[in-house]
Structure formats: C-alpha cells, structure tokens
C-alpha positions in Angstrom: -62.4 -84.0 -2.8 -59.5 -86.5 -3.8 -56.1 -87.0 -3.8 -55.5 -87.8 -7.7 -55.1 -91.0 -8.8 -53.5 -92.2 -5.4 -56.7 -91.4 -3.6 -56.5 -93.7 -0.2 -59.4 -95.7 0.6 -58.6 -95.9 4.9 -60.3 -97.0 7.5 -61.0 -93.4 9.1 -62.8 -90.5 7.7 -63.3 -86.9 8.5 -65.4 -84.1 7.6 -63.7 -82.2 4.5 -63.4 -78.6 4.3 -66.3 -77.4 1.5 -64.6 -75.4 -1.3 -67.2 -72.6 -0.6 -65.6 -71.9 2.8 -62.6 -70.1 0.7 -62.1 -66.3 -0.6 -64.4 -66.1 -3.6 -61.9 -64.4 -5.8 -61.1 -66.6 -8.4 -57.6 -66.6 -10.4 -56.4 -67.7 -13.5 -53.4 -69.8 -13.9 -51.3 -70.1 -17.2 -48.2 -72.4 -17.8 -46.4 -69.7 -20.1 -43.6 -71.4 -22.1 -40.3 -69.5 -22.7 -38.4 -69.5 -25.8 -34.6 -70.3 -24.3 -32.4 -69.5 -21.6 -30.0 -67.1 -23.5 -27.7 -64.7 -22.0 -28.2 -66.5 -18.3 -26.2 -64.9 -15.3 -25.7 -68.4 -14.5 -22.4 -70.7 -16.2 -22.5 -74.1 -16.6 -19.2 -73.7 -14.9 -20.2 -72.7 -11.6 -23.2 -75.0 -10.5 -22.5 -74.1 -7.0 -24.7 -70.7 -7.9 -27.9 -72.8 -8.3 -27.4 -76.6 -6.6 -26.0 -77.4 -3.2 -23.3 -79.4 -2.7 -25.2 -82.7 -2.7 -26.7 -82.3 -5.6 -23.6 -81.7 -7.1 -21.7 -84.4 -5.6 -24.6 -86.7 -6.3 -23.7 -85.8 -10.1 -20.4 -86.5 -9.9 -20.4 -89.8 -8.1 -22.5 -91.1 -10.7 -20.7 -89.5 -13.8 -23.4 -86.9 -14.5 -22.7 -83.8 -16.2 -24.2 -80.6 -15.5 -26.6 -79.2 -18.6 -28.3 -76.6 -19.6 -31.6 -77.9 -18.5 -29.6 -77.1 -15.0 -29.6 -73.7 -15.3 -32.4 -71.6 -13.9 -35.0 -70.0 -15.9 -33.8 -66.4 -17.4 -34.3 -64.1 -14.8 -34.9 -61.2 -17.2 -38.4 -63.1 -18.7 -39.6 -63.4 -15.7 -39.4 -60.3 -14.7 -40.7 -59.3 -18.2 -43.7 -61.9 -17.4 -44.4 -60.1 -14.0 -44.6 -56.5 -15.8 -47.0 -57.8 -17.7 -49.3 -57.8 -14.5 -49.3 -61.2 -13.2 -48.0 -63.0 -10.4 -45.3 -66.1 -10.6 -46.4 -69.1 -8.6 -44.3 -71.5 -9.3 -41.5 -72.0 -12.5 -39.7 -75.4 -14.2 -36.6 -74.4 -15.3 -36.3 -78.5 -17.0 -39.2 -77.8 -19.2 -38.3 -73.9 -19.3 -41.6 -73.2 -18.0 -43.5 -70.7 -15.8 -47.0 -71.1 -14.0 -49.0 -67.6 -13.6 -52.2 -66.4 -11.9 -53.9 -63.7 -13.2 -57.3 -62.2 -12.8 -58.3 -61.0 -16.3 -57.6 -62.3 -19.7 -56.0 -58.8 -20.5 -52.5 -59.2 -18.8 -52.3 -62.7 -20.2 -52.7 -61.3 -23.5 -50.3 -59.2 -22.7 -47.9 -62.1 -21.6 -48.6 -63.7 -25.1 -47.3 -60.8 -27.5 -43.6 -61.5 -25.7 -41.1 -62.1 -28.2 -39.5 -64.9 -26.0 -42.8 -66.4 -25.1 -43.4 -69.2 -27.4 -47.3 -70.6 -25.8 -49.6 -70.0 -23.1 -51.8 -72.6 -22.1 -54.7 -71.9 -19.5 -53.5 -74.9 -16.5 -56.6 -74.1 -14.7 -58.6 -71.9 -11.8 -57.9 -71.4 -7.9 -59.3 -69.9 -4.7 -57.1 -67.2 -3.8 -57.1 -68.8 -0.2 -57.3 -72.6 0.1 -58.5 -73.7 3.5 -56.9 -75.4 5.9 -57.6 -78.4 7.8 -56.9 -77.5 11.8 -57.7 -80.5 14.0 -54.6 -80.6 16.1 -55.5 -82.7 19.0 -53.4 -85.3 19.2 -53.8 -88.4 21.6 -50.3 -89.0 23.3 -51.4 -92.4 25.1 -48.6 -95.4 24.2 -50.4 -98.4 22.4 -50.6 -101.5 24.6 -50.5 -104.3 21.9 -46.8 -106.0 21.9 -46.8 -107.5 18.7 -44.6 -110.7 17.7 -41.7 -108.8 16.0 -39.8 -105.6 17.0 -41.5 -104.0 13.6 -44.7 -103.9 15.7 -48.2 -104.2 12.7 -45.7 -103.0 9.7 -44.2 -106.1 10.1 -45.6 -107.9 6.7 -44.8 -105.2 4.8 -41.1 -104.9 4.9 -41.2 -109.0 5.3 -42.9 -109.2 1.9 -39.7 -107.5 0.6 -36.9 -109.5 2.4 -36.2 -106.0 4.1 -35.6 -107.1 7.6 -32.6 -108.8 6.6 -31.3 -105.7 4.8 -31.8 -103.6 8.0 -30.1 -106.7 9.6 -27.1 -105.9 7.8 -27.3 -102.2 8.5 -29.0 -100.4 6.0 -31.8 -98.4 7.8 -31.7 -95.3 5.4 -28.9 -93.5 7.3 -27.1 -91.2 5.3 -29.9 -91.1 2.6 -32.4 -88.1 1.6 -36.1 -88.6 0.6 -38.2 -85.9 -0.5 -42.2 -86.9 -0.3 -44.1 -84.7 -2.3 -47.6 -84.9 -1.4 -51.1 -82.9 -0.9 -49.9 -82.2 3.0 -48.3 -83.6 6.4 -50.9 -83.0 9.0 -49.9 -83.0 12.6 -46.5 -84.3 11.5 -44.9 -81.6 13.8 -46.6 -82.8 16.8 -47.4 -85.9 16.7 -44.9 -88.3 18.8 -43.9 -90.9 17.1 -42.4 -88.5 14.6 -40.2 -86.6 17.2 -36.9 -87.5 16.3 -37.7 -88.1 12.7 -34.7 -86.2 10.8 -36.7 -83.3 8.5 -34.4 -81.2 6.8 -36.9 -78.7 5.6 -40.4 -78.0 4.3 -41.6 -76.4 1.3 -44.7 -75.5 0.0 -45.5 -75.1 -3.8 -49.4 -74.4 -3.3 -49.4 -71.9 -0.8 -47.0 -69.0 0.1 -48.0 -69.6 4.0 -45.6 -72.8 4.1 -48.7 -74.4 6.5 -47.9 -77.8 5.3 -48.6 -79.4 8.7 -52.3 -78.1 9.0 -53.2 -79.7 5.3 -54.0 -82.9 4.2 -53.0 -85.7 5.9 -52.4 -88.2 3.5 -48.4 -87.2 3.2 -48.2 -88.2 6.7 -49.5 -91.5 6.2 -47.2 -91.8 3.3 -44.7 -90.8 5.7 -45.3 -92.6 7.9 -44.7 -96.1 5.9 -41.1 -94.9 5.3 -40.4 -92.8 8.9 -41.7 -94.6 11.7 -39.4 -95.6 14.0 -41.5 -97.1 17.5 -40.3 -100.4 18.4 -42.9 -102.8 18.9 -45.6 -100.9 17.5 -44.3 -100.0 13.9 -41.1 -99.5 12.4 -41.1 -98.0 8.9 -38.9 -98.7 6.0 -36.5 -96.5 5.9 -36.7 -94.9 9.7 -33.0 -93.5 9.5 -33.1 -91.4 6.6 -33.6 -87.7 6.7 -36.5 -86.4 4.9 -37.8 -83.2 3.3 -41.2 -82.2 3.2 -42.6 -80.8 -0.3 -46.3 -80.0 -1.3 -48.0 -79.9 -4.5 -50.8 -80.9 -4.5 -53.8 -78.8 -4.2 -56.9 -81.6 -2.5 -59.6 -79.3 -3.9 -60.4 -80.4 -7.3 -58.1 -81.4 -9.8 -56.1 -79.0 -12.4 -53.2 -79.1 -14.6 -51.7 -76.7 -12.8 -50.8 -79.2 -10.2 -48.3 -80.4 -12.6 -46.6 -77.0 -12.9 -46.5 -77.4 -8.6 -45.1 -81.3 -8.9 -42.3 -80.3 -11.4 -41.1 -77.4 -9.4 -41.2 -79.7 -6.6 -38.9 -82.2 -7.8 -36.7 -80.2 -9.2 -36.4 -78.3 -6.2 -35.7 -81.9 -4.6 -32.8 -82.2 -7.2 -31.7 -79.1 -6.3 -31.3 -79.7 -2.5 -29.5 -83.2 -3.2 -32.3 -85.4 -2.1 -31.5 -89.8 -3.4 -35.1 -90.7 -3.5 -38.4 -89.1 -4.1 -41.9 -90.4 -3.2 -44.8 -89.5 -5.1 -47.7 -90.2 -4.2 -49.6 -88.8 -6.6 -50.8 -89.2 -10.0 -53.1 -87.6 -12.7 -56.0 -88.8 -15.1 -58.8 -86.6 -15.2 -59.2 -82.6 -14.3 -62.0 -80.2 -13.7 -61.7 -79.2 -17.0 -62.9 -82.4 -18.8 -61.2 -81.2 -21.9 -57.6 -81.3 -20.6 -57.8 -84.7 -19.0 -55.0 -87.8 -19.7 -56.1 -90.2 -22.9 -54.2 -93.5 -23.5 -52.3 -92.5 -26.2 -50.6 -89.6 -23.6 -49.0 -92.6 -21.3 -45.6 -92.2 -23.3 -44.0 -90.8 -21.1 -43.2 -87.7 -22.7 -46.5 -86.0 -24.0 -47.6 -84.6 -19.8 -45.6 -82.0 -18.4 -44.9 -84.4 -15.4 -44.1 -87.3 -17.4 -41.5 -85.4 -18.9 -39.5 -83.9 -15.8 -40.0 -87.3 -13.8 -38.7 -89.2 -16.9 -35.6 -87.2 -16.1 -35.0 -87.5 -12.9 -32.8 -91.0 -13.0 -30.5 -88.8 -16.0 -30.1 -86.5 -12.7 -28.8 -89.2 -10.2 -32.2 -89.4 -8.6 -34.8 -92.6 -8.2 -38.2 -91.5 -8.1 -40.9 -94.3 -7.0 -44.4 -93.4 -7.9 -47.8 -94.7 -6.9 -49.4 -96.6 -9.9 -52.6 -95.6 -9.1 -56.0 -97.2 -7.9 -58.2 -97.1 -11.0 -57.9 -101.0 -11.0 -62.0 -101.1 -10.9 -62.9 -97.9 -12.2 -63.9 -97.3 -16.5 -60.2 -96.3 -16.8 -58.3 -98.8 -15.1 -55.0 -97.6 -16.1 -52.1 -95.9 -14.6 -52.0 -92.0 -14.7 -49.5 -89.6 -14.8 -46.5 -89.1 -14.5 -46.4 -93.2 -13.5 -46.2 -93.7 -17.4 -42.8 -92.4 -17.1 -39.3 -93.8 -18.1 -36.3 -94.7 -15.8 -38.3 -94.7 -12.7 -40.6 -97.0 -10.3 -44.0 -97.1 -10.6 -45.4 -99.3 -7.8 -48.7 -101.3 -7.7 -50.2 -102.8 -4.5 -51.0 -106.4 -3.6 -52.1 -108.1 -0.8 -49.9 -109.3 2.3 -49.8 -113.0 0.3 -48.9 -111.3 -2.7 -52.1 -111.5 -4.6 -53.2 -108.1 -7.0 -54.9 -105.3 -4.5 -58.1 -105.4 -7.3 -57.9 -101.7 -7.1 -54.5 -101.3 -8.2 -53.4 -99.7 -11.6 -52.7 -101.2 -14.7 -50.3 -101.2 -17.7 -48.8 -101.1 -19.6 -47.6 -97.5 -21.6 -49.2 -96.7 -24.7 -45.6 -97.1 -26.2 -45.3 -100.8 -24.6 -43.5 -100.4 -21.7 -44.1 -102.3 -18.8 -46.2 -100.9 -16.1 -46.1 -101.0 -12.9 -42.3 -101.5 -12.2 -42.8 -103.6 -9.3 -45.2 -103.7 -6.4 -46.1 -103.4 -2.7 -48.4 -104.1 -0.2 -51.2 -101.6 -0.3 -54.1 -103.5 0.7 -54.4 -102.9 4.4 -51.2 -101.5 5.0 -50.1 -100.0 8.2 -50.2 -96.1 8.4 -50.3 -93.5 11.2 -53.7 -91.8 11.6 -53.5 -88.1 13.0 -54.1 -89.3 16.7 -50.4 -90.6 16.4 -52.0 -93.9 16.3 -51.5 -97.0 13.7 -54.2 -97.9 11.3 -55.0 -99.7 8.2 -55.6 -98.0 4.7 -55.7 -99.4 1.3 -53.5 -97.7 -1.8 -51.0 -97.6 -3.8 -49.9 -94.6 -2.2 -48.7 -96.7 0.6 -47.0 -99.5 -1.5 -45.0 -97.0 -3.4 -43.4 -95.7 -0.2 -43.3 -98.8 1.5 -40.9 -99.4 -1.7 -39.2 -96.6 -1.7 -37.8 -96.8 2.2 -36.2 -100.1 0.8 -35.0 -98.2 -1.9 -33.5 -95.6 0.0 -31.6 -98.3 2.5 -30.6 -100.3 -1.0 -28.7 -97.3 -2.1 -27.1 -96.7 1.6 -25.2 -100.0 1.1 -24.2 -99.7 -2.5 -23.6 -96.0 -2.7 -21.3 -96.0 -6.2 -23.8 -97.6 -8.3 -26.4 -95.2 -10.3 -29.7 -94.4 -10.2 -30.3 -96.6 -13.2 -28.7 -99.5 -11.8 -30.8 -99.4 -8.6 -33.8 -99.1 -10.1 -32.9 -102.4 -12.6 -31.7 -104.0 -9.6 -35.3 -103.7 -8.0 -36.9 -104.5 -11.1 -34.1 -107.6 -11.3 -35.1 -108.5 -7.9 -38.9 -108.9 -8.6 -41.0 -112.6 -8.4 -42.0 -112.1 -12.1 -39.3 -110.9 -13.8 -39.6 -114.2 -15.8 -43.3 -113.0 -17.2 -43.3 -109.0 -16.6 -46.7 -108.2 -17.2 -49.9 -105.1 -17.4 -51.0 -106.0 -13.3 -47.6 -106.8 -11.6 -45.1 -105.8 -13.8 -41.9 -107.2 -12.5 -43.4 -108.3 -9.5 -42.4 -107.9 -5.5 -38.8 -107.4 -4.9 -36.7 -109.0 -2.8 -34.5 -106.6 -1.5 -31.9 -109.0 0.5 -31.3 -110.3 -3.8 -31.0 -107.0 -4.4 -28.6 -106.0 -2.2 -26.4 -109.1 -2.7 -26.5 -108.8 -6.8 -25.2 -105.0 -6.2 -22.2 -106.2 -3.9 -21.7 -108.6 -7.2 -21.5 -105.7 -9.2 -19.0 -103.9 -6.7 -17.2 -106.3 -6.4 -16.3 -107.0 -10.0 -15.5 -102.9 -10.5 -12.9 -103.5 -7.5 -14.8 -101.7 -4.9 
C-alpha cells in the first residue's frame, strides 16, 4: 500500500490493513463526460446558489469573474446517468465530468448511448467497503525535552524559510483557510495537541461514512507541519489558520479514479472559500499498467488533475503540491497534477539546504520549471498518532511546510492575487538566478517575500 507519489518514508511503521479484509463485491468506476451544461437552473447571475460567500468575495477582491465552468453540472444528466442504473460517486463540474460505479458492463452501455454523453472511460475497480484503520489509543503524557526556541524540534523548518520573522510581525495564518486533501487524518479528533486547532468541516470523497479520522494517517502528519501549535515542543507553520479536512485518496492501490475524487475535492475547496490548498498527493503509475502517466503527459493539461489544479490560481486560490519522491526510483520525475501551471510544486532538501536525493525532478515535458520551490523534507518534524513528534522524510511534508508560510504570506498582503503570491515565493527563492530540473527556484525566504509584497502595496496606494 502507498500513498501516490508522496509516499512518506517515516521513522514508525504499522501493520496495514490487507485488501482481502474488505467486501468482495467488486465495482466498476467510469468517468462519464457530459456534452454541456445547457439549460442549467443555475445563472451566472446568482453565484450565491452554488458558492459561499467567501468564495465569492475571494473572486471579487481579486478581480475574478464568475464562468461557466462555475456552474454545477446539469442536474437533469445526472439524473439521466443514475436511471441508467448506476450510482454517482463523485462529479467535476470544471471538467464537466461525472465518476460512476457500476456492477456490470450493461448499465454502462446504457450510460454510453446518451445523447449528451460524449465518452466513458473505465477510471478503475473498488471494494465496495474500504477498511478502516482503528488504533485510537492515544498517549496524553507532555514531552519533557525544552528545546532552544519556542518552535520546539520544527524549529529548522520554518527558519530555513525566514518564517519566524514573518510570525514576528504577526502573520500566524489567522484569518486564512487551508483545505488539505489527503488519503486521511487519523486520530486528528483526539489527539491533544490538535485541540484547539480551528477545523471548519470534513468531507469525504472516498467513502459516504465521512470516517476520515479512522483512515490513514499521513493527512495528519501533513497537518500537522502546518497546525501545530505547542510551545516548546513544535509550532507549525501556519498554527492560526482555520482548516478543512478533505479526502481523496483511496491508500489501497492506485486508480484513475482517485483523480475524479482529488478534482471534486478541490473544487469543493473553491466552493467553500478556502486561500490555500495542500496536496499531498500525486500520481504516476496505476493498477492498470496501461493508464499510467508518460513524460509526454506532464503538460499540464493532458491528466484530469493537471487540468482542474491548473485552474485553481484563475479561481483566486494557491494550491502547493508535493513534487514527489521518485528522485531514486526508474522514473525520477514529478507526477501529477505537480506538472501543473500557476501553482507550487514543492521539492524537499535537507535542513542545510542540500537536495533530499529522493525528491522529484523536472522539469514539464513542455519546459517549465519544476519544482516551484522547495522545503525541508528530509527529517522533518511530524506528529505520529500517539500525539507525539517524530521525524519523516517527504515531500509531502515540505509542501505543507510551504504552504503554512504561504497561507501567513497572504494574511499580510490580502489585495494581492493568487498569481502574485505564488511569483512572489518563486521571486523569493535562493536560485531564482539559475532555476533549474532539482530545485527549481530554490528555498524561499518568506521575510523577502513579505517585504517585496508591501513594495507592491505600497506603490498601488494601499
């Protein structure tokens, strides 16, 4: 079992659930693609009917209009889809897209012969129960060790960014919303040091029991890099922001489908009116050896998840994405959707800077320059389920690491745009002089950041 491309190598291990323990009855999943959105009970006029507030307001601070690829899928295929005989999981209303299960290949034929179905693509198999993980003993002891700075062992992580001074200043992440979307947040609900951590909701697009605290617990160590907030023992990046909770990914095996589950996700996020998302995900290779990601896919545009997380910054949103760890492996590139445009696609290095070996690389296959920036992800410090620290190597950790600092950037320069927050990281990084295929920009400095944004507010008058 793995967690895509961000697989974390950590210093714990446990015994993984075997697939075999689940239901045996096996379901088909489809991505059925719809032809438009014509005669919608939604109006471009009335947003309000399909985004919150925020995500409205979010628009309209940074000049974004409301489009069609707003607009929820029609209403009336779907319900012409389910006739059919099969079940809605999830649905992408940016790619006008829905993902199906079925349990014969006569209702899907059925599906096909829609006039306002234009493909159906098989996405891949599932369990029709996916086990859960339920070790929920949790120690409650406090950690003795009174490290030399306030930010306890994540101290050389936010220092390697020049974040202290930004929190200095501040900027903790109050006010700002990060979504994590992840394979699962185990024991986040009772483990202590996340007991005042602001969650304003939970959703889960892999199973309809919403148990996203009994799965995986690699979202909570992800989390945990952003949300911590113990003094002397280990202070996150960003541990005033609120966050919500979203799930995606599957842990058992590897599908396409999963892509249907990470777009619904982040639009979802949109739709709520979160600033930042964390991904800590990514996809090369699935079960189906046939479907998996070649070079000449990193574009950007050719993956299903490339495409909607190319469009997040065109929505107001920053999305930072784990590069990957395929550093030493055959493939050594990036996955998906990191090949993306207009977002951050973070690589690890050591606490001194040097490239983690496992990270990542670049660039696209259209000759853009991956990763964005990078993190520390060798050794990072992470919560473990006990509701202890502990170390783990990843680029799932640098990208939220990044990502908290993100989040805190944007609290102090709240008029500027996504775009401009993402090129003032990437403006920000140690080798923006030489970007290159292992560091890309190189490790920003967020206090250079932050100053070159109050430049930039300062000459608009602000």
């Amino acid at each position: 079992m793995k967690i895509l491309l961000a697989l974390i190598v950590t210093l714990m291990t446990y015994t993984s659930v075997a697939a075999q323990d689940a239901d045996t009855l096996t379901l088909f999943r489809y991505r059925v693609s719809l032809r438009d959105k014509a005669n919608s009970k939604f109006s471009l006029a009335k947003p309000e009917q399909y985004l919150s507030r925020k995500a409205i307001e979010r628009r309209k601070r940074q000049g974004i209009s409301i489009d069609s690829t707003d607009l929820p899928v029609n209403e009336a295929y779907v319900k012409g889809v389910k006739k059919c005989g099969v079940k809605v999981l999830n649905r992408s209303k940016w790619n006008n897209t829905l993902l199906v299960s079925a349990n014969d290949s006569t209702t899907i034929d059925a599906v096909r012969k829609l006039d306002y179905v234009t493909g159906v693509r098989l996405v891949g198999t599932r369990y029709a129960t996916t086990p859960m993980r339920e070790n929920r003993t949790v120690w409650t002891d406090t950690e003795k060790e009174v490290p030399e700075s306030e930010y306890g062992k994540g101290l050389s992580q936010i220092k390697q960014l020049n974040g202290i001074e930004v929190h200095k200043r501040g900027y903790r992440g109050k006010g700002m919303t990060i979504a994590v979307i992840d394979g699962g947040f185990q024991n986040v609900d009772i483990i202590p040091a996340f007991k005042n951590l602001k969650i304003a909701g939970t959703h889960d697009f892999v199973s309809p029991e919403n148990r996203i605290y009994h799965a995986h617990k690699h979202g909570m160590q992800v989390l945990s890099c952003m949300a911590t907030n113990i003094k002397n023992v280990f202070i996150g990046t960003a541990p005033e922001a609120t966050f919500w909770l979203l799930r995606s990914e599957e842990t058992i095996g590897e599908q396409m489908a999963e892509e249907d589950n990470w777009a619904a996700a982040v639009e979802f996020a949109d739709s709520v009116g979160v600033d930042v998302i964390n991904s800590s995900l990514g996809y090369t290779a699935f079960d189906d050896t046939t479907t998996g990601v070649m070079y000449h896919e990193l574009n950007g545009r050719t993956h299903l998840v490339s495409r909607s997380a190319s469009m997040l910054a065109s929505k107001g949103i920053v999305l930072c994405n784990s590069a990957g760890n395929e550093g030493n492996d055959t493939w050594k590139k990036i996955g998906v959707p990191a090949d993306a445009s207009d977002i951050l696609a973070v690589g690890a290095v050591e606490y001194n800077g040097k490239n983690a070996n496992f990270s990542s690389l670049g660039n696209t296959a259209d000759g853009r320059i991956k990763p964005d920036v990078c993190a520390m992800g060798r050794m990072a410090c992470v919560m473990d389920i006990k509701g202890h620290t502990t170390r783990a190597n990843g680029t799932s950790f640098a990208s939220p690491i990044l990502a908290g600092m993100v989040a805190c950037l944007w609290q102090a320069l709240p008029d500027l745009t996504a775009y401009e927050i993402i090129d003032l990281v990437r403006g920000s990084g140690n080798n923006t002089a030489h970007p290159d295929n292992v560091f890309g920009f190189g490790i920003p400095d967020f206090t250079k950041a932050l100053d070159a944004g109050k430049k930039i507010e300062a000459e608009r008058g602000k």
